[in-house]
C-alpha positions in Angstrom: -70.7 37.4 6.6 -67.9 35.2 5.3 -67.4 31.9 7.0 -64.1 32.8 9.0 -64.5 35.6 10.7 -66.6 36.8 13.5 -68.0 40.1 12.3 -68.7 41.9 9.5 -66.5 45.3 8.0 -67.9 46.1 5.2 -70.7 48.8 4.7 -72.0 49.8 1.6 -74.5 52.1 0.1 -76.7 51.6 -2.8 -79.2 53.9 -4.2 -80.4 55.0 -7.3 -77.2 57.7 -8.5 -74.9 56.3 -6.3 -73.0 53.0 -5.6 -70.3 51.9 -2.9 -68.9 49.7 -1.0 -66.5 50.3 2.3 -64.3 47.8 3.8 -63.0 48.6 7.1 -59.9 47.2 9.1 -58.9 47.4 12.7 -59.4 45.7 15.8 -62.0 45.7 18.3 -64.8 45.8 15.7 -63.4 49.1 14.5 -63.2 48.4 10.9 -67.1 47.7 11.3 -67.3 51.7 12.8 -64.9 53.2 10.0 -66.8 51.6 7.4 -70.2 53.1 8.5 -68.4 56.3 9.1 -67.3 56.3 5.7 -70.4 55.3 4.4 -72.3 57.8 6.2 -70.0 60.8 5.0 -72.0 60.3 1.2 -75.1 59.7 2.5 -76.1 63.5 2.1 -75.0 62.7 -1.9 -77.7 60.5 -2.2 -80.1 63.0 -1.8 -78.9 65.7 -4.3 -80.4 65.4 -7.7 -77.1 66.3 -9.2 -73.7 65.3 -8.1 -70.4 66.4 -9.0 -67.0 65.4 -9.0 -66.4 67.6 -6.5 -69.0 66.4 -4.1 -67.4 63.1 -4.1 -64.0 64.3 -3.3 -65.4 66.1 -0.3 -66.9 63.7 0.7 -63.9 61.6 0.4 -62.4 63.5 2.8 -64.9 64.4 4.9 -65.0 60.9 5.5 -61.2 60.6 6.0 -61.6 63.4 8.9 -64.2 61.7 10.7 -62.4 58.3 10.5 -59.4 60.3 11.9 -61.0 61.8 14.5 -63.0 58.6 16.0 -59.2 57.1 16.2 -57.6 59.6 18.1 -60.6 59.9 20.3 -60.7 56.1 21.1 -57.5 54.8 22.2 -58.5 51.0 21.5 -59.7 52.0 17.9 -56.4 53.8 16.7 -55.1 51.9 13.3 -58.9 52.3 11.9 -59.5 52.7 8.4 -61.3 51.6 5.5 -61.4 51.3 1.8 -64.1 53.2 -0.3 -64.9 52.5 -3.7 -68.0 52.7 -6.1 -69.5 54.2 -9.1 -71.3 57.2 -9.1 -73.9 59.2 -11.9 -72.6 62.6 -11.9 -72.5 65.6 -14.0 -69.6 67.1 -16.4 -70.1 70.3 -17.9 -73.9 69.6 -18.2 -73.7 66.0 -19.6 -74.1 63.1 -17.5 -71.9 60.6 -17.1 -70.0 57.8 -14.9 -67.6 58.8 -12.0 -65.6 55.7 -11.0 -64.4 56.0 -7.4 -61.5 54.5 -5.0 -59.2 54.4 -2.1 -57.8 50.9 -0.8 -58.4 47.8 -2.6 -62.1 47.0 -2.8 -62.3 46.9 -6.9 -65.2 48.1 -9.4 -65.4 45.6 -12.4 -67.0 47.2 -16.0 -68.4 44.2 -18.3 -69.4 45.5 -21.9 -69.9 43.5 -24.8 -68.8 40.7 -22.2 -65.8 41.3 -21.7 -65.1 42.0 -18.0 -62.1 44.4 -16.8 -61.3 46.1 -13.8 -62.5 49.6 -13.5 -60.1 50.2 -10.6 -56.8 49.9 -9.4 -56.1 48.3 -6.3 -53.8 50.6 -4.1 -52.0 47.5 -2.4 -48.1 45.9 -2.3 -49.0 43.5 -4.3 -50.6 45.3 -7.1 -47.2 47.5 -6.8 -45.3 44.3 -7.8 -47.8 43.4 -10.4 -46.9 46.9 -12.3 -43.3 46.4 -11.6 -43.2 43.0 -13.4 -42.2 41.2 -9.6 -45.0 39.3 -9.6 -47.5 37.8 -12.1 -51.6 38.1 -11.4 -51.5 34.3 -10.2 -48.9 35.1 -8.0 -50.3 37.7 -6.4 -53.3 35.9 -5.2 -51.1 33.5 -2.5 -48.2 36.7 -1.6 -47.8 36.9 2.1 -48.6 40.9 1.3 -51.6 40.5 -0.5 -53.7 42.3 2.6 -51.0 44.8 3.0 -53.0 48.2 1.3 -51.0 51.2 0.6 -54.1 53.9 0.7 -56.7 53.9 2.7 -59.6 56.3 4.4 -58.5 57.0 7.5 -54.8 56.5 7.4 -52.0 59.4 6.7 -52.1 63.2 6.7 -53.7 63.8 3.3 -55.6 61.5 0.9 -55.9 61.6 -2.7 -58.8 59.2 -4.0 -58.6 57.7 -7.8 -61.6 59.2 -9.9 -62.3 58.3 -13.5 -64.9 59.8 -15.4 -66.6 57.1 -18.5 -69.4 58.1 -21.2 -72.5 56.5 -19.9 -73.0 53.6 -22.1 -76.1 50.8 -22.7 -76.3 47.2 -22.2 -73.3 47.8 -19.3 -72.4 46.8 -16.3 -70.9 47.4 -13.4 -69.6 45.1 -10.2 -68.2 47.4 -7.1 -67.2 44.7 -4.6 -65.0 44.3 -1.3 -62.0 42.3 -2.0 -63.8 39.3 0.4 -65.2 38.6 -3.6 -61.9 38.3 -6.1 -59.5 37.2 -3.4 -61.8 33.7 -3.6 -63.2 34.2 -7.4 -60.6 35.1 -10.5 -61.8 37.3 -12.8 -62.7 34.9 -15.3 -65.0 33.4 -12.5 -66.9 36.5 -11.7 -67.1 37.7 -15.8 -69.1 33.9 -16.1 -71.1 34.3 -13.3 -72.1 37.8 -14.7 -73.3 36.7 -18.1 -74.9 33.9 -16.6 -77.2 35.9 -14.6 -79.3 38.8 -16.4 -80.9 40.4 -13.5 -78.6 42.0 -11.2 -79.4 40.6 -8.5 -79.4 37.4 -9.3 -76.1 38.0 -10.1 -75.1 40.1 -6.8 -76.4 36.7 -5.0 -74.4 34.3 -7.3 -71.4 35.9 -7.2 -71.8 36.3 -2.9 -72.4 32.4 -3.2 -69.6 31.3 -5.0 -67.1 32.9 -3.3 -68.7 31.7 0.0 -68.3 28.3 -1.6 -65.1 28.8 -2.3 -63.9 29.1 1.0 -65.2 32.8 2.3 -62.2 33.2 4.4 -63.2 37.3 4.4 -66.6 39.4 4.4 -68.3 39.6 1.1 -69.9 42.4 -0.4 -71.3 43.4 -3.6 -73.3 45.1 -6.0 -74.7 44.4 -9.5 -75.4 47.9 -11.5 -76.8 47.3 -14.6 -76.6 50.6 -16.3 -78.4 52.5 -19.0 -78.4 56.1 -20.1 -78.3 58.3 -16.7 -80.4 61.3 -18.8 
């Protein structure tokens, strides 16, 4: 829970293959529902003992149709939707390796050889204007659009999630958060925190901390994946 608002959105999904995190939006506690709904749509993946890209795109929109669907059968929900994003251990042509997943603007951070960068790009306006040279990072953090997401589970006819694929790697890791975390913490912030924490979830709890402290004006989730060879 953040230290504004009343409830709680975000849903999120952590086992051992499979890491996300879903931030929902709507009234009436409906971001709460299309969070879960989203969240439930991988839950299936968790079981598998191999996953494919494929699999998560399904499930992508699997959970788009559901969200959908709960919208237009409760009146007083329509306008739900979430973000979805995460990292998951998958299989490509028989090797294993890192799938990088997301719609909205709920981030996965990558730190290796300590240097943290964003695994993910935010589909929001004011990442838009950040590519087009409008605005500067700083800037973006205080634009009256920087809530305003351009993608997200749930919303439009058809939906097209970002996927990267990354060589599994040692001595990495990996941050998949809701945006309740870098809209309070810069990146800088959350690469120190990081480093200063081996264990994960030390660092999970740190990072949910600080950004509490720092004014937790939204709902803050995250997860701390420490990874090592998926073989």
């Amino acid at each position: 829970m953040g230290c504004v608002r009343a409830g709680n959105e975000d849903s999120y999904l952590a086992t051992d293959g499979l890491w996300l995190v879903s931030d929902g939006m709507g009234g009436h506690a409906a971001g709460e529902v299309a969070s879960r709904i989203v969240i439930d749509a991988f839950v299936p993946l968790a079981r598998r003992t191999t996953v494919r890209v494929a699999d998560l795109v399904a499930a992508v929109h699997c959970a788009h149709a559901a969200v959908c669907d709960y919208g237009a059968s409760h009146l007083e929900a329509r306008g739900l939707g979430a973000t979805v994003t995460g990292v998951a251990r998958v299989v490509v042509a028989g090797q294993p390796m890192w799938a990088i997943l997301n719609v909205g603007d709920s981030r996965v951070y990558r730190l290796t050889d300590a240097l943290l960068r964003r695994a993910t790009v935010d589909h929001s306006e004011t990442e838009e204007l950040i590519l087009e040279g409008v605005i500067s990072v700083e800037e973006a953090r205080t634009h009256h659009a920087r809530n305003v997401i351009t993608r997200s589970v749930g919303q439009g006819d058809a939906l097209q999630p970002d996927l990267w694929l990354l060589p599994s790697a040692p001595a990495e890791r990996f941050v998949v958060c809701s945006d309740g975390l870098n809209s309070e913490l810069r990146d800088d912030d959350i690469r120190t925190i990081c480093r200063e924490h081996p264990a994960p979830q030390d660092a999970a709890d740190a990072l949910v901390e600080a950004a509490l402290a720092s004014g937790g004006r939204d709902n803050v989730t995250v997860i701390v994946l420490d990874a090592v060879s998926p073989a």
